[in-house]
Phi, psi and omega in degrees: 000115158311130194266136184307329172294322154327275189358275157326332170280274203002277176341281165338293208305302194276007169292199200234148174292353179276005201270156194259146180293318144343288195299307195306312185300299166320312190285313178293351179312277187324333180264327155311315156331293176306307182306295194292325168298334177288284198305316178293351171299289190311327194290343189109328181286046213217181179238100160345152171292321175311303201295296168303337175287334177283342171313291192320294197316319193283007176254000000 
């Protein structure tokens, strides 16, 4: 299993020699976000689509 600093380079390691302390924060960001919506999936925590189209319909 990659340990988050793997992680991190990997991310980093495939940006452009051009990327910004901005671009670097956004991707790990993106990728922290993505981890934690995943881990919350397994856990049961998620909202059906059903659920959500009635959300919607209610705004």
């Amino acid at each position: 299993m990659e340990t988050l600093k793997q992680e991190a380079i990997r991310v980093i390691s495939k940006l452009p020699e051009t990327a910004n302390i901005d671009d670097i924060m956004y991707e790990l960001y993106v990728v922290d976000k993505v981890k934690k919506g995943r881990e919350a999936v397994e856990r049961g925590e998620s909202t059906s689509i059903e659920d959500l189209k009635r959300e919607i319909q209610s705004w």
